[in-house]
C-alpha positions as CSV (number, residue, x, y, z in Angstrom):
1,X,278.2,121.9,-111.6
2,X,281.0,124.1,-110.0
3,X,280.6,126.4,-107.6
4,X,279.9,130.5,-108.9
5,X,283.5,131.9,-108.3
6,X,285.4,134.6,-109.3
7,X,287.4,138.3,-109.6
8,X,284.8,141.2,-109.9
9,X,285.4,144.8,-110.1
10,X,282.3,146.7,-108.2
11,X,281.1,150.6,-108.5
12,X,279.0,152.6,-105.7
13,X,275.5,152.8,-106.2
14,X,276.0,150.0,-109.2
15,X,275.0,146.7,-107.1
16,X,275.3,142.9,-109.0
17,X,274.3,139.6,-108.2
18,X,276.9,137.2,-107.5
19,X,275.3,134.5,-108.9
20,X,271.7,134.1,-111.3
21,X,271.1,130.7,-109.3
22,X,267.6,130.5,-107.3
23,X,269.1,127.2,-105.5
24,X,269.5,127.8,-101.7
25,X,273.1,129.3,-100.3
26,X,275.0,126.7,-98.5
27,X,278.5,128.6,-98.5
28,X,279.8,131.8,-99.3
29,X,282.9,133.6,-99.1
30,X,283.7,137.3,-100.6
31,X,287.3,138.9,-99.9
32,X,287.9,142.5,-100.8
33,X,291.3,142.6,-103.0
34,X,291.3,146.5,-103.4
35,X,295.2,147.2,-101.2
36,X,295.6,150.6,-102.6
37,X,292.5,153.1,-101.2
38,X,291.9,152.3,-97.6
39,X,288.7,153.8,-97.5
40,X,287.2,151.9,-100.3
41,X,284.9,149.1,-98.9
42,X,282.7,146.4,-100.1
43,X,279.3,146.4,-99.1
44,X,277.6,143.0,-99.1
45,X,273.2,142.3,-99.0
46,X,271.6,139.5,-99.0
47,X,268.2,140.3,-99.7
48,X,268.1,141.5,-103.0
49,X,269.2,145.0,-105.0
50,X,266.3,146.7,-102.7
51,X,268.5,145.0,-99.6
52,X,270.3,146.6,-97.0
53,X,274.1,146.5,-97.2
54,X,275.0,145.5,-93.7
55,X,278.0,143.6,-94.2
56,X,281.0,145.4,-94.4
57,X,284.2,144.5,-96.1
58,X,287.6,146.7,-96.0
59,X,290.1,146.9,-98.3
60,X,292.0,143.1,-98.2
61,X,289.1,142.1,-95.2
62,X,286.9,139.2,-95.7
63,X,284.0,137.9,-95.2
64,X,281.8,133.7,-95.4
65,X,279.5,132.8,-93.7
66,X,277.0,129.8,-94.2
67,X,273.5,129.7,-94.9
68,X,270.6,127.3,-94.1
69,X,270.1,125.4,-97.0
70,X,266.5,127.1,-97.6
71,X,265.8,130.5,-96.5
72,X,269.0,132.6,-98.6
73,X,269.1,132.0,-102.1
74,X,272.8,132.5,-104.0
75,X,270.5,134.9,-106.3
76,X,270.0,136.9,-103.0
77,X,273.9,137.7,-102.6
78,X,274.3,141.6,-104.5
79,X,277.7,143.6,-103.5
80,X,278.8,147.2,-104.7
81,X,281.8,149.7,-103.6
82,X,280.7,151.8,-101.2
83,X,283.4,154.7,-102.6
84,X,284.0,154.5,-106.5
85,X,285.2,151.3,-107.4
86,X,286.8,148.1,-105.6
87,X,287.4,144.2,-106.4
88,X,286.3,141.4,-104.7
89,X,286.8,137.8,-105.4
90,X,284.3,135.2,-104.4
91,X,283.2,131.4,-104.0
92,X,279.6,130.3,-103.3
93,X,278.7,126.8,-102.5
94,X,275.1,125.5,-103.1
């Protein structure tokens, strides 16, 4: 199976899942595309929608980071805009 990948645009207070798999996160890497507004940042949880967004991604930053193969799930991964609207793209590896 490939790896969940792709271009997504994100809104504030609108968080998704970047993947619906339960398997555990090996991999994952998230850059913020938005070059136009430098104030809008990606915010990144992994625990859930009910999370906190600690990870912080400015406009073209980026972000991976591996996980342990049993504790974070890829269905853990949610990210949103912290201002309006940005795009990120993404690769997770499980």
């Amino acid at each position: 199976e490939d790896a969940p990948r792709g271009s997504v645009t994100v809104t504030q207070g609108s968080p998704i899942a970047l993947s619906t798999s339960s398997d555990p996160l090996l991999f994952l890497y998230i850059r913020n595309t938005n070059l136009n507004k430098r104030s809008n940042t990606a915010l990144v949880s992994t625990n859930g929608t009910g999370g906190s967004y600690f990870i912080i991604i400015p406009p073209d930053g980026a972000v991976h980071f591996r996980g342990d193969g049993t504790l974070l799930l890829c269905n853990e991964i949610y990210v949103q805009a912290n201002d309006t609207t940005t795009t990120i793209e993404y690769v997770i590896a499980k």
